[in-house]
N, C-alpha and C positions, 0 to 999 in steps of 0.2 A: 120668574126671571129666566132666560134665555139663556144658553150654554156657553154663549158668548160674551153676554155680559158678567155671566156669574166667574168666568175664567180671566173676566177684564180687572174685576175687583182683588181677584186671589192676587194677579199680578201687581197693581198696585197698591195691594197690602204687604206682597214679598219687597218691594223698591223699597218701601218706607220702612221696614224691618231690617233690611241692608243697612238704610239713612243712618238709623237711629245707632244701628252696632258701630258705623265707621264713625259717629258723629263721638262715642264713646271714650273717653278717653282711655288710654293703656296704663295698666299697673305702672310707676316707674321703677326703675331697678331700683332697688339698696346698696350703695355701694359701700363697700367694708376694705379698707386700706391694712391690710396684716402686716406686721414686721416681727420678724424672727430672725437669728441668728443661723443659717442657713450654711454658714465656713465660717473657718476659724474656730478656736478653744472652744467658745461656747455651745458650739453644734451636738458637738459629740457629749456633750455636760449636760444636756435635757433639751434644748432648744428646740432638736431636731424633731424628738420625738414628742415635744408639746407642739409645736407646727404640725405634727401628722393629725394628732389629737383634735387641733383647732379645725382642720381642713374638713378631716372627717363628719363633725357636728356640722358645717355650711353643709356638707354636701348631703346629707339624708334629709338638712329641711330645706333644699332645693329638689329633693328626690318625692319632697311630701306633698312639695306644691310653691313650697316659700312662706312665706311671713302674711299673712295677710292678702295672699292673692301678689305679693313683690318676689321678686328671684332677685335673692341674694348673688351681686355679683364682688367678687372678691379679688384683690390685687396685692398679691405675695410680693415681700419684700426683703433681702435678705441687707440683716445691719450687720454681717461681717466682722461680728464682734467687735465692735470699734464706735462707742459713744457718736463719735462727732458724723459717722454714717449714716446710723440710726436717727439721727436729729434731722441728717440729709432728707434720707428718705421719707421721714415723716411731713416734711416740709415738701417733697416734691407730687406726695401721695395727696395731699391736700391743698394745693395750688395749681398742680397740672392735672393729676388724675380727677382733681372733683370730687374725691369719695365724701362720703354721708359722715365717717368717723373713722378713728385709727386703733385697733386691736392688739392683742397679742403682748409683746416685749418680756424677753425672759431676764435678761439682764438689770441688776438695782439701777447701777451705775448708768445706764442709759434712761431706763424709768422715770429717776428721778429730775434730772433737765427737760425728756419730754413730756413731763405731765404737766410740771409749770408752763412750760411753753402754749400747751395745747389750751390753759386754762388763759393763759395769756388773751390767747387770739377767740376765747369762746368756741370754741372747737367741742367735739365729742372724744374721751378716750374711754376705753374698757382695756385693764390690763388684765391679762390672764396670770403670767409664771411670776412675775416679778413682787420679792416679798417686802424689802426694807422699809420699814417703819417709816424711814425718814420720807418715802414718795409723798403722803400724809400728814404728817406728825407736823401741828401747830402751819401749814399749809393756807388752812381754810380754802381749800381748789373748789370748785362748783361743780365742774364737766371732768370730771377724772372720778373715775369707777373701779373698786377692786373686790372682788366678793372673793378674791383667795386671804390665805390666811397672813399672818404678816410677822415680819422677824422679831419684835417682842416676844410672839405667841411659841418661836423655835426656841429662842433661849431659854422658857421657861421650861419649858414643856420638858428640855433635856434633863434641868435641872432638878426638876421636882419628882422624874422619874428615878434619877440618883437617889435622892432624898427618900424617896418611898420604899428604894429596894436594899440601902445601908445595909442594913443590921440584916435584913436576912441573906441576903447573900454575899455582900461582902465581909461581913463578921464585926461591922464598925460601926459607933455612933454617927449618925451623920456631921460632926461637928470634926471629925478625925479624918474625914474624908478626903483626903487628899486630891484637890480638881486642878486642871490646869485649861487655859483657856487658850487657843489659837486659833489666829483667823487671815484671810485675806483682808486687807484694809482699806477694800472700797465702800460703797456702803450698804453692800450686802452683808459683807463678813462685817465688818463693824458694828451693823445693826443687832446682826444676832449676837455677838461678842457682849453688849450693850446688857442684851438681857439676860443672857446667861449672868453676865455680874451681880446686875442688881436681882436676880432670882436666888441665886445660889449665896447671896450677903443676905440675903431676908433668913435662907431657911438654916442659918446659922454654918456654913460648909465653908471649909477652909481652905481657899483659893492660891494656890503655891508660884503659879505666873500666870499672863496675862500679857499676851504679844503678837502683834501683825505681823504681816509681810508683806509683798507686791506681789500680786497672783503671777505674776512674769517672772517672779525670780529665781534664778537659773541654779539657785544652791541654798540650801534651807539647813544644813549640816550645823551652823551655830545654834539655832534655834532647839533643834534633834540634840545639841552636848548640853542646852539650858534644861530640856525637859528630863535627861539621863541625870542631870543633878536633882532635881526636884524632886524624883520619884512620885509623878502623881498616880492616886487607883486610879482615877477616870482622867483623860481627855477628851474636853469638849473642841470639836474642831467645825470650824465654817472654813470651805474652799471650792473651787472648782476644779473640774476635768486633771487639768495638769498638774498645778499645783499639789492636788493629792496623790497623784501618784508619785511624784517627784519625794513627798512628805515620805508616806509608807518606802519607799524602795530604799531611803537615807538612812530611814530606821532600822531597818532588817539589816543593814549595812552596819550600821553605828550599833547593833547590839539595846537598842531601845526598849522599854517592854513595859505592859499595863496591865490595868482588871480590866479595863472597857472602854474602846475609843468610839463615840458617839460624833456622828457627823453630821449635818443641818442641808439638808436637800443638795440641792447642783449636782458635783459630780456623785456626791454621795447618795445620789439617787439612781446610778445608774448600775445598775449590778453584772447587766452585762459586759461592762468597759472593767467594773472591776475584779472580775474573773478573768477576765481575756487578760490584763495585764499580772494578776495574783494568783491565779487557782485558787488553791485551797486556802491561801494566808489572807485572803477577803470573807473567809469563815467568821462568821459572830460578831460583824462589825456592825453597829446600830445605826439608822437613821432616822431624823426628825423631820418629815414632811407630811402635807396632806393626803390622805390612806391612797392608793391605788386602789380603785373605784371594786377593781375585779376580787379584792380581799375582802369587801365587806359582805354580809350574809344581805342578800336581798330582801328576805323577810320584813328588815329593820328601815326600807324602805319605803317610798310614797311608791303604790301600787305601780309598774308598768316601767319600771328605771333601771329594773335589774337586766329586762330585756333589752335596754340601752345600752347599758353596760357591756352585756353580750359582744350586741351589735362595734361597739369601739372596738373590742377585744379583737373581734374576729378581722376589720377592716384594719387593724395596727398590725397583727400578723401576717397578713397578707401584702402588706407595702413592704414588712421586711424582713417577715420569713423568722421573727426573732421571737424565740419560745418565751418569755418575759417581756410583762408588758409595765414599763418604769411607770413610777406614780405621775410623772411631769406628760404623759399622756392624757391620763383622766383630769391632770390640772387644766389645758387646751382645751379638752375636750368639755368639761365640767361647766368651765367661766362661760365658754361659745353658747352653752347648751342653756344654760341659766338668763343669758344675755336675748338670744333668738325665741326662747316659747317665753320668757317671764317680761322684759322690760322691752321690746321691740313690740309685740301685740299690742300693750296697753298703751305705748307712746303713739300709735296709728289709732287705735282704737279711741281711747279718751284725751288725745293733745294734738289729735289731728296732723300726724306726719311725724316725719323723722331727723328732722333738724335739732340741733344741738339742745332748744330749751323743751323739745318735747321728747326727746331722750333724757334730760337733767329729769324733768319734772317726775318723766317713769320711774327711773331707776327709785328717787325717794321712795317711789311708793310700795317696793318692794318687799315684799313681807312674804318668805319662804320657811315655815317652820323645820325643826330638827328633822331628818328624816328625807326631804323633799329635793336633794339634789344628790348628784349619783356618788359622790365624798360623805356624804353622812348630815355633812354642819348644814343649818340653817343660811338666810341671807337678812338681811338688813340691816340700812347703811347709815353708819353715824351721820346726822344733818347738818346743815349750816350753821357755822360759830363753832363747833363743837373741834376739839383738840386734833380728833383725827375724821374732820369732813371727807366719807367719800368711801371710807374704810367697811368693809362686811363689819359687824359689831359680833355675828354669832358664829366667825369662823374657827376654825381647831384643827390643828395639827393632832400627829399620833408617831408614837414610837413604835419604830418598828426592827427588827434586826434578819438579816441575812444568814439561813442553816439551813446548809448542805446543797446552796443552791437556790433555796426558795426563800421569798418572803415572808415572814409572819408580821403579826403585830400582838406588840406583846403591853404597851399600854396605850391608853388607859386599863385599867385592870375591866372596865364594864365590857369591851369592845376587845378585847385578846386574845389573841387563837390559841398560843403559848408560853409558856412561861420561858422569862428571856435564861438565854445564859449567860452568868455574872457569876464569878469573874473568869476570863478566860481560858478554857480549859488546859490541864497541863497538856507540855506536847504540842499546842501552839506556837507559831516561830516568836509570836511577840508574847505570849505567857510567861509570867514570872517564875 
């Protein structure tokens, strides 16, 4: 063959090699509608920093390649703390913007009208922050996804930790234990109110009040002269951002005082906001949420997770320069990361795309043992017909309490870095 011709072939085999790439079709995007509370109360109460959490996770498996050979393109949405916005946006993310599915929502009270709605229209949701029982409970939703933990699991958890640490440190039977329960009475605080009851009526603990309020409410000083008469050791409290510090400052004011005030995620998860407004009087305050990722010993993890963990850490400090990194961080970042390697692969891979029933069909198939997500809990999700359709089944909260600044977690007693302090030491403003 001749130089000419054999240069005629290379070129007609370069055209048809061109053909075939342009004839190719292109990845399409993934598009991921996020809403978070972005302003207003709830920002500053976890929102923010599970928005950074979520962002975070898009953006390393868009740094990795994407999902399957797809780049995740993501459309931030702030609900402004305001139900009826959050519902806005979700409707406008999914009629105008086109996305794939709708993520994120830290707030119950929003959660729970958009998850009916989304299951409404057959729609895809994955919720990250938001816990109330009620988003699920007796629902039967299809396309509504929650592998975090859920407000049953908050009330218990407070409860039983009371219950296990009675007698040694508070010097009481647990049947003498004097609890009080207060909450905000949407259905976040509700929820967990819900189980703190029926937890703390099961393990025989003697409930002294039992009272909401409007997280809005400008004055909580009746509520502060109810709990001064009761004299509980413990209050269990569900609130957000404002609310509780409204709670605490009323107290220190009205002379209030306790063994241990145990508080169920939101604001009570943020230790930074409550230093900046308490100093040292946010000493020994307990909280119920899922671990902050960065407290657990790696070890006890699926190989290669703790380097993720890392990885959060370092990309949340660096957005805000803030020496603690709240557990509603690893919540974001946790749901995102479980959502994008676990149930997004397999819905491409074995359901052929990523529309609403090949995402449903994924998620079912879910099955992450203990150990295997950067929180600790396992995944897998109660199924169809089932009481709480949709719900993680293997999720878990953990107690945890605030000294000297830092985090610990102090139960489970298997999972505890330290032993809690109960009851508040004398010298304390709120010590008895």
């Amino acid at each position: 063959m001749t130089l000419h011709n054999r240069m005629k072939g290379y070129c007609v085999g370069a055209v048809a090699a061109v053909a075939l790439l342009a004839a190719a079709p292109a990845q399409a995007d993934i598009k991921i509608g996020v809403i978070f509370d972005y302003t207003g109360p709830f920002a500053a109460g976890g929102s923010q920093a599970a928005a950074i959490g979520t962002k975070s996770a898009i953006d390393i498996i868009n740094e990795r390649g994407g999902v399957e050979g797809h780049k995740i393109v993501a459309t931030y949405a702030d609900a402004q703390s305001k139900a009826e916005v959050a519902i806005n946006e979700m409707t406008r993310l999914l009629e105008q913007e086109k996305v794939d599915l709708i993520m994120g929502v830290f707030s119950s009270a929003h959660c729970v009208p958009m998850a009916q709605r989304v299951d409404q229209l057959k729609k895809f949701m994955w919720a990250n922050v938001c816990v109330a029982s009620s988003v699920f409970k007796g629902k039967n939703l299809q396309y509504a996804f929650r592998a975090q933990v859920h407000s049953d699991q908050f009330g218990a958890a407070s409860c039983t930790f009371t219950h296990e640490n009675a007698k040694a440190k508070l010097g009481k039977d647990p049947k003498d234990v004097r609890v009080a329960i207060i909450y905000e009475d949407g259905p976040y605080g509700a929820g967990v109110a819900s189980g703190n009851e029926a937890k703390c009526k099961e393990l025989g603990m003697n409930i002294v009040l039992k009272e909401g309020y409007a997280a809005t409410a400008p004055d909580l000083s009746s509520l502060v002269t109810k709990l001064r008469r009761e004299r509980p050791d413990v209050i269990l409290h569900t609130g957000y951002n404002p609310d509780i510090t409204l709670f605490l400052r009323q107290a220190r004011e009205l002379g209030l005082k306790w063994g241990a005030l145990i508080g169920h995620g939101a604001g009570f998860g943020q230790i930074d906001k409550l230093r900046e407004a308490f100093g040292d009087d946010a000493n020994y305050i307990f909280n119920v949420d899922p671990v902050a990722a960065q407290l657990l010993d790696p070890k006890t993890l699926a190989p290669g997770l703790g380097d993720v963990t890392a990885e959060m850490v370092k990309r949340y400090k660096a957005e805000t320069n803030a020496d603690q990194v709240p557990p509603h961080t690893s919540m974001g970042f946790n749901q995102t990361w479980i959502f994008l390697t676990d149930v997004l692969p397999r819905a491409i891979k074995k359901y052929g795309g990523f529309d609403p029933e090949a995402l449903r069909k994924a998620a079912l198939d879910t099955d992450i043992p203990v150990g295997g997500t950067i929180q600790g809990y396992g995944v897998k999700f109660f199924g169809p017909g089932t009481e709480m359709a949709g719900q993680n089944e293997r999720s878990s909260p953990v107690v945890m309490q605030y000294i000297d600044g830092d985090t610990k977690v102090v139960w489970p007693a298997a999972i505890k870095t330290v032993d809690p302090v109960l009851p508040l030491p004398k010298g304390h403003v709120y010590a008895r």
